[in-house]
C-alpha positions as CSV (number, residue, x, y, z in Angstrom):
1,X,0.0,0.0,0.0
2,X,1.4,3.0,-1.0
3,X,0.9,6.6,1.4
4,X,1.9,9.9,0.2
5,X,2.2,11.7,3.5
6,X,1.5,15.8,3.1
7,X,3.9,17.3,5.7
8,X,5.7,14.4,5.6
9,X,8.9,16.2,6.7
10,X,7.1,17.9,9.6
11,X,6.6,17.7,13.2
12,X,4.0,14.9,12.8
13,X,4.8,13.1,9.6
14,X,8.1,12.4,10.1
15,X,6.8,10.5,13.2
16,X,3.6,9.2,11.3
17,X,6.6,7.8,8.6
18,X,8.9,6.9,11.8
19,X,6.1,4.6,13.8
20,X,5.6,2.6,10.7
21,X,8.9,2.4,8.6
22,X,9.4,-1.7,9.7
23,X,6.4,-2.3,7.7
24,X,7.4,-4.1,4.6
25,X,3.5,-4.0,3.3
26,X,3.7,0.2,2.9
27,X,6.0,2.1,0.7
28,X,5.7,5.9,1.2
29,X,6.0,9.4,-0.6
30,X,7.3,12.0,1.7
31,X,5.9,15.2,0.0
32,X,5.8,18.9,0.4
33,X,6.8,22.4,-1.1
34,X,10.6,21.6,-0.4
35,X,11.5,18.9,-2.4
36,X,15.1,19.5,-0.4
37,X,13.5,18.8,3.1
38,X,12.0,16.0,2.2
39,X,15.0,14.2,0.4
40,X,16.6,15.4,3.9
41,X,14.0,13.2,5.7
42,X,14.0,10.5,3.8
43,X,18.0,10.1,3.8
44,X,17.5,10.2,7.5
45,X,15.5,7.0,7.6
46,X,15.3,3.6,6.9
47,X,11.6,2.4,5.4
48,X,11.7,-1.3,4.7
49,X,8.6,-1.0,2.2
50,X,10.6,2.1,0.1
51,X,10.7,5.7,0.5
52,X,10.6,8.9,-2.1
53,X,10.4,12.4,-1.7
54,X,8.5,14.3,-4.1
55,X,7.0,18.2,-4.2
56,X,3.0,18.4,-3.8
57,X,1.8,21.7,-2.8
58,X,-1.7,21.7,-1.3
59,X,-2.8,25.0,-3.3
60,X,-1.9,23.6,-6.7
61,X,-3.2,20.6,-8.9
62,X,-3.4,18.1,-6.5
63,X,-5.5,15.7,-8.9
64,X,-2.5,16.1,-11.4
65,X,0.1,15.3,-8.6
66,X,-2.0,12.4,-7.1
67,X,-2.2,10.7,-10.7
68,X,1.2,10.9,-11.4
69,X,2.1,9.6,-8.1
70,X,-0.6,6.9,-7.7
71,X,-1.0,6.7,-3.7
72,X,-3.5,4.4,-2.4
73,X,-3.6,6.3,0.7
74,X,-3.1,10.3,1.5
75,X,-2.7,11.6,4.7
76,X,-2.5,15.3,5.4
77,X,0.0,16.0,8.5
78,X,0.2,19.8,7.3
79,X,-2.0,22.4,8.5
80,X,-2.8,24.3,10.2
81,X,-6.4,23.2,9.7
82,X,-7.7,26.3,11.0
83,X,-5.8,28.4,8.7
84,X,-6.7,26.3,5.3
85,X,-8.6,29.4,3.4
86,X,-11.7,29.8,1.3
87,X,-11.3,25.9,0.1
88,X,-10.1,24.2,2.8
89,X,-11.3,20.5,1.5
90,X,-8.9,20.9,-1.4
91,X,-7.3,17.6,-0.9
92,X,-10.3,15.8,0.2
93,X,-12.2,16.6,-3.3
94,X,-9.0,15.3,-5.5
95,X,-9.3,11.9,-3.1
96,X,-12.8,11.8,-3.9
97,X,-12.3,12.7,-7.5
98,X,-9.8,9.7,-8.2
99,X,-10.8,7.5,-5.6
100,X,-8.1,7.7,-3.2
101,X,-8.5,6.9,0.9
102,X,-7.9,9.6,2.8
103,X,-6.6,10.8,6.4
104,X,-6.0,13.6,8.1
105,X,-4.4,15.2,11.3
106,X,-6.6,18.1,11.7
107,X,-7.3,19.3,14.9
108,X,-9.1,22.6,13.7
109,X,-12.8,21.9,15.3
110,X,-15.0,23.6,12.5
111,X,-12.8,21.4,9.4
112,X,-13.2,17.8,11.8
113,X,-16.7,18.8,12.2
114,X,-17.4,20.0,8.6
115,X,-16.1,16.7,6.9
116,X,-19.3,14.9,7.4
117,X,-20.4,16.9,4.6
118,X,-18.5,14.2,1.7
119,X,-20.1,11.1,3.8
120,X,-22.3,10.3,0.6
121,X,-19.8,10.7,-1.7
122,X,-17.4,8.9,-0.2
123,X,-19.9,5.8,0.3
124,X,-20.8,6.2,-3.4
125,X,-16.8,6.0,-4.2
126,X,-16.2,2.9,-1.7
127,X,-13.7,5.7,-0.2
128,X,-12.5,6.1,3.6
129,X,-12.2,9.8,4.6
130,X,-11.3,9.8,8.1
131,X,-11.0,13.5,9.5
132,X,-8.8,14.4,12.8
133,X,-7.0,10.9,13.3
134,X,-4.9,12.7,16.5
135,X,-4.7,12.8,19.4
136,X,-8.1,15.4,19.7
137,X,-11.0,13.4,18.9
138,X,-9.1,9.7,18.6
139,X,-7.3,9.2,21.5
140,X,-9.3,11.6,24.0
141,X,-12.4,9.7,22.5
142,X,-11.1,6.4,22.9
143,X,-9.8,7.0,26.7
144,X,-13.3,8.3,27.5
145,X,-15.0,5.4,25.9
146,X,-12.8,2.8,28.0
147,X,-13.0,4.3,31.2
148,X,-17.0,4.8,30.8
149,X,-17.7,1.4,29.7
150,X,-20.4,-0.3,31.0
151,X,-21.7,3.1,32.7
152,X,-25.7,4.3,32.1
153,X,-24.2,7.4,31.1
154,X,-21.0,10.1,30.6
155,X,-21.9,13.5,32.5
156,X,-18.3,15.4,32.4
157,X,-15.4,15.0,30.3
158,X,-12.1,17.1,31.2
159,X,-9.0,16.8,29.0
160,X,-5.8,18.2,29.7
161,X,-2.7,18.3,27.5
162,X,0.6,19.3,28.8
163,X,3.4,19.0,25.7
164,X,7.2,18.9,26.8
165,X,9.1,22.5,26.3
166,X,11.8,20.7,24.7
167,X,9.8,19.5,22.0
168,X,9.3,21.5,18.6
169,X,5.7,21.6,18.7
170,X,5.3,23.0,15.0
171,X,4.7,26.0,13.1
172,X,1.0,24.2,12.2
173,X,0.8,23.7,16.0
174,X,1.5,27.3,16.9
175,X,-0.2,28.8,14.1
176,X,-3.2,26.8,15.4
177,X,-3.3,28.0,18.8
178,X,-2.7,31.7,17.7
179,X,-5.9,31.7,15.3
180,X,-8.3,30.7,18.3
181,X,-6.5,32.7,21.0
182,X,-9.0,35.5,22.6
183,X,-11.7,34.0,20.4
184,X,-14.9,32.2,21.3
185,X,-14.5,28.7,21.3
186,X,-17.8,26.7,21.3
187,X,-18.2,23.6,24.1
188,X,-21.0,22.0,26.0
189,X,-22.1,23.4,29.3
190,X,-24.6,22.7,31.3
191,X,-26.6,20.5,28.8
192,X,-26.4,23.2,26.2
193,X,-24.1,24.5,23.6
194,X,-22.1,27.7,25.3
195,X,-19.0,29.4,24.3
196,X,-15.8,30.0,26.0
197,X,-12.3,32.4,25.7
198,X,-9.8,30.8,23.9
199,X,-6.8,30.3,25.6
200,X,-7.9,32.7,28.4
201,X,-10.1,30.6,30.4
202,X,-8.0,27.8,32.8
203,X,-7.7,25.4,34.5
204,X,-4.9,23.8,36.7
205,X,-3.8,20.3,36.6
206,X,-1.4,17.8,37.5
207,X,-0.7,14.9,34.8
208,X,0.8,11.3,36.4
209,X,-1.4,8.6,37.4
210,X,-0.3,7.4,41.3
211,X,3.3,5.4,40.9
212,X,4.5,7.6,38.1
213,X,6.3,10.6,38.6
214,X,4.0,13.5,37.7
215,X,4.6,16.3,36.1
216,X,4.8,19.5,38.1
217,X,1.3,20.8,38.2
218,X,0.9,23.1,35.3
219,X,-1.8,26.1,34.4
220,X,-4.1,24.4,31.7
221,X,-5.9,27.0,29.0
222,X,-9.0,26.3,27.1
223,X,-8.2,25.3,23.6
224,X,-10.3,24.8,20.4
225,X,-10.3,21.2,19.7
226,X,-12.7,18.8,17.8
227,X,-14.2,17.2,21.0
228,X,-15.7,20.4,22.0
229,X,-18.1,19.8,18.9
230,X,-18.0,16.4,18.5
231,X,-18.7,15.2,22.0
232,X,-22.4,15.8,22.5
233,X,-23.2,13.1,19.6
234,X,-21.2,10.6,21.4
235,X,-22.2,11.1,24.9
236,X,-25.9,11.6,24.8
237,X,-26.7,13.3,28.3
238,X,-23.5,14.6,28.9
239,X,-23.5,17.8,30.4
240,X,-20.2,19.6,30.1
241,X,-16.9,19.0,28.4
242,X,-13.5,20.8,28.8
243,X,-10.2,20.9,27.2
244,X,-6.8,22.9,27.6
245,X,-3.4,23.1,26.6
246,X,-0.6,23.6,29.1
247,X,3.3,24.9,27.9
248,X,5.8,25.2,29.8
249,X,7.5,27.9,30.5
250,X,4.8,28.8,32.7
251,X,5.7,32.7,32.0
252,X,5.3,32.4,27.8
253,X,2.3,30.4,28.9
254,X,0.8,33.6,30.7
255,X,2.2,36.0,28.2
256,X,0.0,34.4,25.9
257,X,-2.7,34.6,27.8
258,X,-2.7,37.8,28.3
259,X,-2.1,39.0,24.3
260,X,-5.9,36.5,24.1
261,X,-6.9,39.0,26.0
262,X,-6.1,41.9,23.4
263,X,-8.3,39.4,20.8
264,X,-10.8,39.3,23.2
265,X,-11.2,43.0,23.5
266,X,-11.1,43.5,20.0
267,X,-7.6,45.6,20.4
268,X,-6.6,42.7,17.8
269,X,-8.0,41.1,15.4
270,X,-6.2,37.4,15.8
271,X,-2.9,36.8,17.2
272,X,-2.3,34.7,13.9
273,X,0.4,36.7,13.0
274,X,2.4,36.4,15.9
275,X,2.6,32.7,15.2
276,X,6.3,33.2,13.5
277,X,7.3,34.4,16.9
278,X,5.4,32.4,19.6
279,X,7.6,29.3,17.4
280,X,10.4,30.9,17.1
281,X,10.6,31.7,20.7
282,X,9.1,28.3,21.8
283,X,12.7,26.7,20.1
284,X,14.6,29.1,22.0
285,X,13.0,29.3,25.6
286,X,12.8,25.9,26.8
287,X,12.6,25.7,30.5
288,X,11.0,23.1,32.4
289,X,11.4,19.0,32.4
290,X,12.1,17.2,29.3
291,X,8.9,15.1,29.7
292,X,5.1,15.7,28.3
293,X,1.8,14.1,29.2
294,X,-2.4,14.1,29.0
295,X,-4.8,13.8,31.8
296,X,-8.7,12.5,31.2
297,X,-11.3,12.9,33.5
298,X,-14.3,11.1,33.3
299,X,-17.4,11.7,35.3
300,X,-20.8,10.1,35.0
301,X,-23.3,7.4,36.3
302,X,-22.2,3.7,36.4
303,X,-24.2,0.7,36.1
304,X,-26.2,1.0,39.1
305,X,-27.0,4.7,38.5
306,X,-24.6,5.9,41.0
307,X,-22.0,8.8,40.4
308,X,-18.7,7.4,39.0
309,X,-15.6,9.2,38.4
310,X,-12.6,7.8,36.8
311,X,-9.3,9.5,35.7
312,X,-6.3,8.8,33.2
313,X,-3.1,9.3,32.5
314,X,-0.2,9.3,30.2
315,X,3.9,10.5,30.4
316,X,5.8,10.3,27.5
317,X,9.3,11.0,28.4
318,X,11.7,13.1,26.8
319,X,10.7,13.4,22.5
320,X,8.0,10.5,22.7
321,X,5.3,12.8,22.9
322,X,4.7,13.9,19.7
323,X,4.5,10.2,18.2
324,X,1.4,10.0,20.1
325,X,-0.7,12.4,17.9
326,X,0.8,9.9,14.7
327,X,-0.5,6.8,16.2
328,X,-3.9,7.3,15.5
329,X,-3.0,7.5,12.1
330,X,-0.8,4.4,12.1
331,X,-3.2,2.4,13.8
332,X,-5.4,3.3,11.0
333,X,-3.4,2.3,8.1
334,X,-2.2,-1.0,9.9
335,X,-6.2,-1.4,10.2
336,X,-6.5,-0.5,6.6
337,X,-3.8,-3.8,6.0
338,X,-5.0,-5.7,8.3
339,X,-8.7,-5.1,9.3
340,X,-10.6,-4.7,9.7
341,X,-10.7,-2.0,7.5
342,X,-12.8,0.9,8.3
343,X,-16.1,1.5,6.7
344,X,-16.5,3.5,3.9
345,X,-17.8,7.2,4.1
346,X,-16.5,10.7,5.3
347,X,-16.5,11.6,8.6
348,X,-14.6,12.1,12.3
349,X,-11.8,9.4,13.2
350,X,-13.0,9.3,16.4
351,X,-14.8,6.0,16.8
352,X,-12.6,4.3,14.4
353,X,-9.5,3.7,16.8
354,X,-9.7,2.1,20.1
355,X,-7.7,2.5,23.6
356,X,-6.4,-0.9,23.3
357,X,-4.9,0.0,19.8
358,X,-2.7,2.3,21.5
359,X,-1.2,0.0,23.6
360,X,1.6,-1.5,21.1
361,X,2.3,1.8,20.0
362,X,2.9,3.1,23.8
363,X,4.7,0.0,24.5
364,X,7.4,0.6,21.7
365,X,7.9,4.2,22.9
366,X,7.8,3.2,26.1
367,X,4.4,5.5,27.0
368,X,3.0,4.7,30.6
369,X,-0.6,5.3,31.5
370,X,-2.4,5.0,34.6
371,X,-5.7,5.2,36.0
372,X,-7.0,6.0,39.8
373,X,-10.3,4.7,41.2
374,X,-11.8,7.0,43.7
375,X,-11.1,5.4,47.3
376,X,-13.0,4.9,50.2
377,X,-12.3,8.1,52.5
378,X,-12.0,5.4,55.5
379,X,-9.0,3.2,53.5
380,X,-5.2,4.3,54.7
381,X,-3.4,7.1,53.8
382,X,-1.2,4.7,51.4
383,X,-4.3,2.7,50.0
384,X,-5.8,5.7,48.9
385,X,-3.5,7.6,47.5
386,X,-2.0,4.6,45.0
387,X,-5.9,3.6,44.5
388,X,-5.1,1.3,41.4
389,X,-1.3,1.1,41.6
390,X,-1.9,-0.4,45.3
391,X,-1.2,-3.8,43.6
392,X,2.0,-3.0,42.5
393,X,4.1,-2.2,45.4
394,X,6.0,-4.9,46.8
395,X,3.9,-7.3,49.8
396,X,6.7,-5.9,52.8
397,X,6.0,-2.2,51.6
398,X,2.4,-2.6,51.4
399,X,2.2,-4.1,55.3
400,X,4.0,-1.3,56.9
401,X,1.2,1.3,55.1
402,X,-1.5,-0.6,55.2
403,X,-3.0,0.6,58.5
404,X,-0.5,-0.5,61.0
405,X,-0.2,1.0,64.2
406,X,3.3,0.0,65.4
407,X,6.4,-0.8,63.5
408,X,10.3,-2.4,65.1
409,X,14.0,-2.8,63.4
410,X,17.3,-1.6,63.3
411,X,18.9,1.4,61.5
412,X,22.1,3.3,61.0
413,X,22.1,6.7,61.3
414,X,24.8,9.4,59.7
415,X,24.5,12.6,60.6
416,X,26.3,15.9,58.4
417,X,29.2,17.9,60.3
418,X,28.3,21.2,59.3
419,X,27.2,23.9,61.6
420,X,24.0,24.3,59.9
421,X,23.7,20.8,59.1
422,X,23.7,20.3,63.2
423,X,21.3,23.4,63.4
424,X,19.1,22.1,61.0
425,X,19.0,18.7,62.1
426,X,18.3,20.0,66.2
427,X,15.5,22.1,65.0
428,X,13.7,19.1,63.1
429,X,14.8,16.6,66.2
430,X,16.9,14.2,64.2
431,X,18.8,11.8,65.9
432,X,22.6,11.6,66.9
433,X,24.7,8.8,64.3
434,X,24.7,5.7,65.7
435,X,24.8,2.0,64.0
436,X,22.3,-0.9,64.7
437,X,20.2,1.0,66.7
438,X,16.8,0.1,67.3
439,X,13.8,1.8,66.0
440,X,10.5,1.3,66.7
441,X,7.5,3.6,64.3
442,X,4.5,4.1,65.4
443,X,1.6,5.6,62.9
444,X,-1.5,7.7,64.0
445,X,-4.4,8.6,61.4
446,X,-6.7,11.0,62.2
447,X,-9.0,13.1,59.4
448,X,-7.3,11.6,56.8
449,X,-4.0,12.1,57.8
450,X,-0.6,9.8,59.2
451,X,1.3,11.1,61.8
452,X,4.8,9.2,62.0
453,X,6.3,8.9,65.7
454,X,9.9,7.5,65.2
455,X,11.9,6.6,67.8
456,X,15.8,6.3,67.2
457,X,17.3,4.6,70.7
458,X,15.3,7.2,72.6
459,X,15.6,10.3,70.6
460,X,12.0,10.5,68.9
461,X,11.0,13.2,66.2
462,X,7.4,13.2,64.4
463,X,6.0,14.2,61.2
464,X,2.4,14.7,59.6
465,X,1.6,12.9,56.1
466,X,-1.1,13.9,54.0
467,X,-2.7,13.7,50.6
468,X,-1.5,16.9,48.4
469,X,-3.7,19.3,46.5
470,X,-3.7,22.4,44.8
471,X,0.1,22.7,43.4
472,X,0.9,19.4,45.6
473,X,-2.0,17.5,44.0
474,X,-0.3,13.9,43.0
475,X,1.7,14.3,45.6
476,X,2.2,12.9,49.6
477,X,2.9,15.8,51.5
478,X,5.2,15.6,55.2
479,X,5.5,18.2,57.6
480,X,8.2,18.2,59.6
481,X,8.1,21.2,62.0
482,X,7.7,24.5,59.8
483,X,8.9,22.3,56.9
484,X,6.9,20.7,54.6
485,X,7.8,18.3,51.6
486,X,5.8,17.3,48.0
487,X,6.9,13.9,47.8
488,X,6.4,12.1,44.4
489,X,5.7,8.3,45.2
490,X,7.3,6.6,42.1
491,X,6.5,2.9,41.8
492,X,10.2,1.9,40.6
493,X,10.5,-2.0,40.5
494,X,11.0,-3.6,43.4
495,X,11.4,0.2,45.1
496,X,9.2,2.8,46.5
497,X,11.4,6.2,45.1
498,X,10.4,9.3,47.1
499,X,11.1,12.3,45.1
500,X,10.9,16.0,46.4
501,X,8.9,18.0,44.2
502,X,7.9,20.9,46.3
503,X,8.9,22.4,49.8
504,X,7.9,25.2,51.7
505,X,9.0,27.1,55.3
506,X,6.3,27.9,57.6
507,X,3.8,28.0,55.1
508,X,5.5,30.0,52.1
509,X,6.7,27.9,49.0
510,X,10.2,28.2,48.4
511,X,12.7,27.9,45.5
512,X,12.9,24.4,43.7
513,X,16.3,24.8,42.9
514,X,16.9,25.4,46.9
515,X,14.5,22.2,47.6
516,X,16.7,19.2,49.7
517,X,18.6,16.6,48.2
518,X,19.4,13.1,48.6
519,X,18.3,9.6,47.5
520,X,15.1,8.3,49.7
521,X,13.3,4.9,49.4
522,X,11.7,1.9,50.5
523,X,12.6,-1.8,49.6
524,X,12.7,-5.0,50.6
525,X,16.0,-6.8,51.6
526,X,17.1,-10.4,50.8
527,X,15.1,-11.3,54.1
528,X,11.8,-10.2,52.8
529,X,11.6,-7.1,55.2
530,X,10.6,-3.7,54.8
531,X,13.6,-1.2,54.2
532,X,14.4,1.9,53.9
533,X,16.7,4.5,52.9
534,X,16.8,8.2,53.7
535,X,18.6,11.3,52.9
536,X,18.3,14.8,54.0
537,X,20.4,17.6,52.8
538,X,20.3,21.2,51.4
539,X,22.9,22.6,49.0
540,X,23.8,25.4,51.5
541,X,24.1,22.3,54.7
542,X,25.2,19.5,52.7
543,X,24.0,16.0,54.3
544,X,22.0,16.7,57.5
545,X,20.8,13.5,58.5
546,X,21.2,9.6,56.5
547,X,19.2,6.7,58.3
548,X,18.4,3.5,56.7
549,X,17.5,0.4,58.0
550,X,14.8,-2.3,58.1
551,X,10.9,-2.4,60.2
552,X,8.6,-5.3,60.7
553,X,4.8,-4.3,61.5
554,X,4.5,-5.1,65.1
555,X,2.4,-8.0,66.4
């Protein structure tokens, strides 16, 4: 099967050509306005079915180029969608015209929603036209679908997308975002079609299911994306959907926000042609963690009629992320190989792909997800913040938090020489070094929280746990004295990793680059026991305090 790719050098169809270049059964035509960038692209790969580069511009006779180039597929990766002029089906009509399957990447809401209009003339042609095979409708659809099934019915759907800042999103992308920014932006709100301010309106969020590490929590703005339009036809009864984007850094982020705010007062007319800017700034300013991700939120009724809520998650680390928007693509050309072949007509990819599709892809790339069910309010501290991941902590580590009252072992304790490693560690109550000495835990819950008694040979110091929220949400939180840590509980293994993501003095939140350092976890040893490691140091103290040792939950 042959695929001539549009944008085929670009952000997404490069990846789109890079998921699926072991695939002997497809050969593919890389094609754009610079026949130089796509030889480039093509050089730079290895396609086991063939590869050619060839010059098809979007605006010219695209019936002409498609005959002398004789694709069985197209797929349009270019865009943007939004941006596509007075004829912005061009390339669907020449499919139509000669007969040609087509896909698409669009996320532009009006052209997803608008190419329902060739559904008859497609089914007369025997042609596929599937519109918006990306991550907004597909995969957002096909998360929502999985977590709701079984359920009477889907009342709320929020989507947030948080991209990595060290990825080049695209001019497409960017040129995207700047033609809805300020604007009205139509979605679903309280059973009724309502408008919203593009890019302006937001929501925060933090993306990582319990036992990943999240990413830090992030200020999510309301973006124009096919599900907005889309959604009430496939949820019947829903009542309100909501979707944003979040970039990092968190100050271009706002900065954009605030020129919306010019659209939306009519000071400007778009922001469209700041797009050259916003991307060439976006390559240059590129704070923040080399790792993306997507949360879903699904609310509704379950079986029994009663009110269900279930959320998901994905992290693609470092430059995975923007193979996921290509997968829904590739999983619909493998489908067009191998069946079962979607039906013919015109219309939105969004029921054609499944969540269970996905998985291979995220497998390859090394994509986790994660879900949460909604605990009981009377389960542990421990059981209800991993919820689903519960299962996947080692047996020793899940004992000691499962609702325990008393824990005993040995430890060895290090303590940092400094002055203000001394100070430090006198305020918080640490205890003087010392090897095999005995420790006994005890654990207290009241109103939802764990307070930790631990007793080193005598010297005892406390500290309160708690579930985070707000900019700690995903988080455990532990207060020791004025201090108080955002630990990130990564399932790692056979380890429990506790990572600091946040920290804060009597109440204030402080620097992250002045947050504590050192390695902390829990394992099990070769005995089966529960062990653990901890380290606590600041860069100005260096090590204040290093215990580790072993418990057994008390009998």
């Amino acid at each position: 099967m042959k695929v001539l790719v549009l944008g085929g050098y670009g952000t997404f169809g490069s990846r789109l050509v890079r998921l699926l270049a072991d695939e002997p059964r497809l050969s593919f035509i890389v094609a754009g306005r610079s026949l130089d960038a796509a030889q480039a692209f093509c050089r730079s790969v290895t396609v086991r079915g063939g590869i050619e580069a060839a010059v098809v511009d979007r605006n010219g006779a695209l019936e002409d180029a498609f005959r002398a180039l004789k694709p069985d597929v197209v797929v349009d990766c270019s865009g943007p969608f939004q941006a596509y002029g007075g004829d912005p089906y061009r390339v669907v009509r020449a499919c139509l015209a000669l007969g040609i399957a087509y896909l698409d990447l669009a996320d532009g809401s009006a052209f997803v929603e608008g190419i329902a209009q060739f559904d008859a003339a497609a089914k007369a042609r025997g042609v596929v036209v599937l519109s918006g095979a990306s991550t907004f409708p597909v995969l957002s659809t096909a998360v929502v679908r999985a977590l709701s099934a079984g359920w009477r019915r889907v009342r709320d759907v929020v989507v947030a997308l948080a991209p990595s800042p060290h990825i080049d999103l695209g001019r497409s992308v960017i040129g995207a975002i700047a033609s809805y920014a300020g604007k009205p932006v139509r979605l679903w709100r309280g059973g009724r079609s309502a408008t919203g301010a593009g890019m302006i309106e937001a929501r925060r969020f933090t993306v990582g299911a319990p036992g990943m590490l999240p990413l830090v929590s992030r200020r999510f703005a309301l973006a124009d994306v096919p599900d907005l339009r889309l959604a009430p036809a496939l949820y019947p009864g829903l009542e309100s959907i909501w979707m944003g984007v979040g970039t990092l850094p968190a100050i271009t982020h706002r900065m954009l926000s605030a020129l919306a705010c010019l659209v939306r007062l009519r000071l400007l007319p778009s922001l469209g042609f700041l797009a050259p800017l916003f991307h060439a700034t976006s390559r240059v300013v590129r704070w923040g963690e080399a790792r993306g991700g997507m949360a879903v939120l699904v609310r509704g009724d379950d079986a029994d009629g009663m009110a269900a809520e279930r959320p998901w998650h994905v992290i693609a680390e470092g430059d995975t992320g923007p193979f996921i928007p290509a997968m829904a693509a590739a999983a619909l050309l493998r489908k067009m190989l191998d069946g079962p072949r979607p039906a013919a007509g015109a219309r939105s990819a969004a029921e054609d792909v499944t969540l269970d599709d996905y998985a291979p892809w995220f497998a390859a790339k090394a994509i986790r997800t994660g879900t949460a069910t909604v605990p009981a309010a009377a389960l542990p501290l421990y059981r209800r913040f991993f919820s689903d991941a519960w299962d996947a902590l080692p047996a020793p580590v899940r004992a000691l938090h499962d609702g325990g009252t008393l824990a005993r072992g040995r430890a060895d304790i290090e303590r940092g020489r400094g002055l203000l490693a001394r100070l430090a560690a006198a305020i918080i109550g640490f205890p003087p070094a010392g090897s095999d000495v005995p420790v006994a835990v005890s654990f207290a819950a009241k109103d939802g929280r764990e307070t930790w008694t631990r007793d080193f040979g005598g010297r005892r110091f406390s500290s309160v746990q708690f579930i985070g929220t707000g900019r700690s949400a995903g988080l455990i939180c532990e207060r020791f004295g004025p201090l108080t840590f955002g630990l990130a509980m990564v399932i790692d293994g056979e380890r429990l990793r506790l990572v600091t993501r946040r920290w804060s003095a009597f109440g204030v939140p402080m620097p992250g680059f002045l947050k504590p350092r050192g390695a902390a976890f829990e394992s099990v040893d070769a005995a089966g026991r529960f062990c653990f490691h901890v380290e606590i140091g600041f860069p100005w103290t260096g090590l204040i305090v290093r215990y580790r040792g072993w418990l057994e939950p008390a009998a």
